[in-house]
N, C-alpha and C positions, 0 to 999 in steps of 0.2 A: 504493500500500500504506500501512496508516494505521500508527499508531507504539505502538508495543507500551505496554501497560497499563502495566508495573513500569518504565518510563524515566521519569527524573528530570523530563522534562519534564512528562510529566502528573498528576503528582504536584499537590493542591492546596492552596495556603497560603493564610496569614491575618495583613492587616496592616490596622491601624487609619489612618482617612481622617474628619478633621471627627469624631473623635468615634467612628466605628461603625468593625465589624468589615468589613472587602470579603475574599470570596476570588476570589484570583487562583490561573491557573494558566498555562505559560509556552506550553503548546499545549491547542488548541481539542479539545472532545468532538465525535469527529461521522464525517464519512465520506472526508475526503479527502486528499490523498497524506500532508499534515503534519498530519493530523490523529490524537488518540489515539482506540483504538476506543470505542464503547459498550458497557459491559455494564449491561443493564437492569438486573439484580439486585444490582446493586453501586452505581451510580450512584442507582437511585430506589430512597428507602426509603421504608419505610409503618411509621411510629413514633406507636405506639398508645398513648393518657392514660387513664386513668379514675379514679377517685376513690378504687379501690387503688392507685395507683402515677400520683400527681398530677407528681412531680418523677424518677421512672425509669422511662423509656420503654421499652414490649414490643415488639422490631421483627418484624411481621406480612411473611410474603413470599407470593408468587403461588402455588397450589396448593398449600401446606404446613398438612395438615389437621393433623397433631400440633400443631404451632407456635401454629395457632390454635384449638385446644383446649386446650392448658395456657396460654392467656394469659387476660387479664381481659376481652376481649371478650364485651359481654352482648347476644345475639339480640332481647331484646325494650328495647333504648335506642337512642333514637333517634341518628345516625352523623354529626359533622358534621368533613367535611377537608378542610385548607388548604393550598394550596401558595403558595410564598414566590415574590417575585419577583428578578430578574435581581441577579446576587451577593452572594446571601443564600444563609440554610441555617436550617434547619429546627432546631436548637439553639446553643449560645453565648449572648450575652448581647444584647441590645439589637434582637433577629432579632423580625420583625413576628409568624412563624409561634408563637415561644411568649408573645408578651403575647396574643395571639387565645385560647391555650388554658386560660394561668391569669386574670387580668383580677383587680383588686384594688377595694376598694371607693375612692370617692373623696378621700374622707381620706386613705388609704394611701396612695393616689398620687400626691394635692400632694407627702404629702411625698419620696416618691422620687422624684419629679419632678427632686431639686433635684441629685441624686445622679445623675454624669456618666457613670459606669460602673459603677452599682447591676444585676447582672444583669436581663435585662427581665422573666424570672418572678415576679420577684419587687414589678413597678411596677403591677400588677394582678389583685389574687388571689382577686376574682368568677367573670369572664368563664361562657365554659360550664360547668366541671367545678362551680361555685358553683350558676350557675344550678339545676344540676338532673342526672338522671342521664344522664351522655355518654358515648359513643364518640366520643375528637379521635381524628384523625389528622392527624398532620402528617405531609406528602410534602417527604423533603430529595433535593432534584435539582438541589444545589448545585455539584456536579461539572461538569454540563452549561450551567450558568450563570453561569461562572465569570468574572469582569473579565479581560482586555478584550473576550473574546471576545459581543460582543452579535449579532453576524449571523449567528454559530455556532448561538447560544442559541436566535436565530428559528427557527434551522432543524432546532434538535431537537424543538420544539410537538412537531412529530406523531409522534416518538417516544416521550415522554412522554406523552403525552397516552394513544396506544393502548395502554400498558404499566398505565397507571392503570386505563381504560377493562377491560383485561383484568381488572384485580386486583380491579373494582367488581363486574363480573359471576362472578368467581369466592366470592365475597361472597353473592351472590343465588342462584348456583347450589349453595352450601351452604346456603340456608334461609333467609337474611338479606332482610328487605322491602323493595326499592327506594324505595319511597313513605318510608322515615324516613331516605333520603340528604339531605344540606345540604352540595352543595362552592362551597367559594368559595378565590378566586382575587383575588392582588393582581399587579399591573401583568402581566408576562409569563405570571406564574399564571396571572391570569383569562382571556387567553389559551388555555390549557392545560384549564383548567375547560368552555368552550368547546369544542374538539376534543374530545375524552372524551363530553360530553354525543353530540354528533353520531356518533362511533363506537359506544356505546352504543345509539342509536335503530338502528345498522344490523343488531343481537343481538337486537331487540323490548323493549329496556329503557328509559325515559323517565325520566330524573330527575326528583325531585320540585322542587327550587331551584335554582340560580346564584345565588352573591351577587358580582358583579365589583368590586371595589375598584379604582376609577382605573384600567383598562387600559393598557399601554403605546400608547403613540402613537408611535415611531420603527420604522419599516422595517411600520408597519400605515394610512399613513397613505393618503388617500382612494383611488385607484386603484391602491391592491397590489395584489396577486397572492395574501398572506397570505389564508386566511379568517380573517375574524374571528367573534368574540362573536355572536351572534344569537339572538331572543327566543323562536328553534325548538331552540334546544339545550335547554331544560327546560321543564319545566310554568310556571314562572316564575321569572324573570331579572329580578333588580334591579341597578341598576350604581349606586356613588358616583361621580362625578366631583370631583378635587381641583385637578388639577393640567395642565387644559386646555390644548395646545400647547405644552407643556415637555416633560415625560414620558409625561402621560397624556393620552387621545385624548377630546376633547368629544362625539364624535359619539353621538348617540341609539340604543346598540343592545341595550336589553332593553325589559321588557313597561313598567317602571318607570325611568326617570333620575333619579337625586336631583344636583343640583349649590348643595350647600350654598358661600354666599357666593360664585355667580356661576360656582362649579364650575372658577376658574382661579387662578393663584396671583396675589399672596401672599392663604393662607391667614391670618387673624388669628391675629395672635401671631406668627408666623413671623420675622420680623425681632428682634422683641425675643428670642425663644427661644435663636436660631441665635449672636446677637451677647454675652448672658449667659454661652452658654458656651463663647465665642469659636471661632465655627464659621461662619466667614463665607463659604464656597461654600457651607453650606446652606440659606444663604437661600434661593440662587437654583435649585439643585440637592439635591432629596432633603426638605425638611421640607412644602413641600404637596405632595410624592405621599405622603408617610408618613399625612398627617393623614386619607386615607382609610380605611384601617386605625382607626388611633387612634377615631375618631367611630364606625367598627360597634363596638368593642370597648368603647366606654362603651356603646351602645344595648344589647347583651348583658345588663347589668346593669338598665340604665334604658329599655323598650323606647319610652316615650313623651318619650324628653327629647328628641327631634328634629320637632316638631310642623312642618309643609310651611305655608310664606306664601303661597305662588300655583301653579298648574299650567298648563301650558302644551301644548294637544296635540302629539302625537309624529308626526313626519315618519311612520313606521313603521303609524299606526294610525289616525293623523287626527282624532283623537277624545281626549280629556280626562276620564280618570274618576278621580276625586282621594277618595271615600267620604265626601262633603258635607262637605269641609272638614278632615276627619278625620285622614290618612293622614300617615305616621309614616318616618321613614328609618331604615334601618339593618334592625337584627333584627325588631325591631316592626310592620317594612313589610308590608301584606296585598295577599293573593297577586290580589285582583282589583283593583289597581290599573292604571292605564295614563297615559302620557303625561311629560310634561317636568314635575320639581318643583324650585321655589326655594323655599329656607331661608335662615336667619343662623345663626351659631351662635357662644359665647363664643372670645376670642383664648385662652385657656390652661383644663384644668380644672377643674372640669367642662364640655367644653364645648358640650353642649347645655343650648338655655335653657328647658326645662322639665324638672327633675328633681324627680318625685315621693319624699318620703320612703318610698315602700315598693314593690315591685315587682309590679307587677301581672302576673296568670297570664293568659296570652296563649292564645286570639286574642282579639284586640280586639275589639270588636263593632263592625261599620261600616254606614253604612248608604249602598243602592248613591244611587246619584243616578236622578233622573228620566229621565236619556237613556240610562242603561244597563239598564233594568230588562227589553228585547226580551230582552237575551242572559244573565238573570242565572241561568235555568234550565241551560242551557251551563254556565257557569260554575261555576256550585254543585257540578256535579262534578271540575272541576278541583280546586277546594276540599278538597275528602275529602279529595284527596294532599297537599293542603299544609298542614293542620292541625296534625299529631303536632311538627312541626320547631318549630312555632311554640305550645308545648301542653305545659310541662313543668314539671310541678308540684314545686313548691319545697321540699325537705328542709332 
């Protein structure tokens, strides 16, 4: 019998470590004797941004057509939501989930950069809502995520995951396009992004993106049992790699792999970062899995400042199609990409090393390579669905 909701024990708190917020909780979410229950609707929330209410969140619930009818959800903007990874939470300060939704220009950011508990909303204040007209959503399924419990955490995926997977198709079966969905996922998220995609296909719905930020790699590693990530959960799946065999798992599993500087820690800068503001387990723990966040969340702003130095074919596909040289990481990334890509990228921001002074209106234009051009008819219709995400003209 699991342990009742309102005991103290599962109650979840918040105490700072190296700098950032971790919630702990003293019992695990999930299903067993000591375990407290889940309640989906309390535990996973769906905390809606838009450019009325950039800084107070609309919490949108499963089946609640009033709720999302007096909120600011707009039918025709395209949808992009993020779920946070393992002892995190979708608000607070320093949380990956709100520098993804506000994102600052780069100036701004040096200088809050320097500022050790400058809320994070405020160290980036481009990102989408700047970009152009969004539906965020951030997903806080911090309860079920909570320190120490990480083996718990694995094992709620697919309870999360179908609980999203419902809430996406309740979404579309009120009028909303699947085709202008963009979920991405960092470390245990992108996990989660993952399952949902695949539950999803089992409703006749195919997402349009996957963006995986650094997957976890603990209790995913090569002969789990866990499913992971794979390049059939959406139209197309791009992964960063930051933090190869620490936290995050190297392995090849979307259409595109980006592994800026080698895709394994130390990320540049990381040392010097960590030891500045004296936080010396994150050297080694936590600042390159971060920095895969951190790099889409500049690309958001700058879709070309991540330009790909070599590619490498993909275990998965066998085959190398890079758009002659062309192809870009992060936001910017086109959806007919394929294979293994190496970048560099600067130790501190900005830190990609092509930042154009203005932002270019996306899509890029690529052009296919010579070996790909049997299948580029195929493709070009995958294409049509992946446009609008990437297609949002600048106010």
């Amino acid at each position: 019998m699991v342990l009742p909701t309102a005991s103290t024990l599962c109650h979840v708190f918040t105490f700072l470590l190296a700098g950032s917020p971790i919630f702990y909780s003293a019992a695990p979410r999930g299903s067993c004797s000591s375990c407290c229950a889940i309640r989906e609707r309390e535990d996973i929330k769906f905390l809606l941004y838009t450019r009325k209410n950039r800084n107070a969140a609309q919490q949108l619930q499963l089946s609640d057509d009033v709720r999302l009818a007096r909120s600011n959800f707009n039918f025709n903007y395209p949808l992009a939501i993020y779920l946070h990874g393992f002892s995190e939470s979708a608000t607070g300060e320093k949380q990956s989930s709100q520098e993804l939704k506000d994102g600052n220009s780069i100036s701004e950011s040096l200088r809050l950069y320097k500022h050790k508990h400058t809320a994070a909303h405020s160290i980036c204040s481009t990102a989408f809502l700047r970009r152009g007209n969004y539906n965020v959503i951030l997903v806080d399924w911090s309860a079920m995520v909570a320190v120490p419990w990480y083996s718990s955490a694995v094992e709620n995926l697919p309870v999360a995951a179908r609980y999203l997977a419902r809430f996406l198709r309740y979404l579309v079966t009120s009028g909303y396009a699947a085709k202008h969905i963009h979920l991405i996922g960092f470390s245990l998220g992108a996990e989660v992004a993952g399952f949902a995609g695949k539950q999803l296909q089992e409703w006749g719905i195919k997402l349009t993106r996957i963006t995986a930020l650094d997957p976890a790699l603990p209790l995913f590693e090569g002969n789990s049992s866990n499913r992971r990530l794979s390049p059939s959960d959406a139209r197309f799946v791009d992964v960063i790699h930051t933090d190869g065999g620490i936290l995050g798992n190297p392995t090849a599993m979307g259409h595109a792999d980006f592994y800026p500087n080698g895709g394994r820690p130390l990320q540049p800068g990381c040392a010097r970062q960590e030891i500045a503001n004296n936080r010396w387990l994150g050297i080694i723990i936590g600042c390159s899995h971060q920095r895969a966040w951190e790099y889409f969340v500049e690309s958001i702003g700058q879709p070309l400042a991540f330009p790909v130095e070599r590619c490498e074919p993909s275990p998965k596909f066998g085959i190398c199609r890079d758009g002659n040289g062309r192809a870009y990481m992060g936001y910017g990334a086109d959806p007919r990409l394929r294979g293994k890509f190496y970048l560099e990228t600067n130790g501190a921001k900005p830190f990609g090393r092509h930042s154009p002074s203005s932002i270019p209106q996306l899509p890029i234009s690529y052009k296919m390579t010579a070996n790909a051009s049997g299948e580029a008819a195929r493709l070009q219709q995958e294409d049509d669905y992946n446009t609008l995400s990437n297609n949002i003209a600048l106010t």
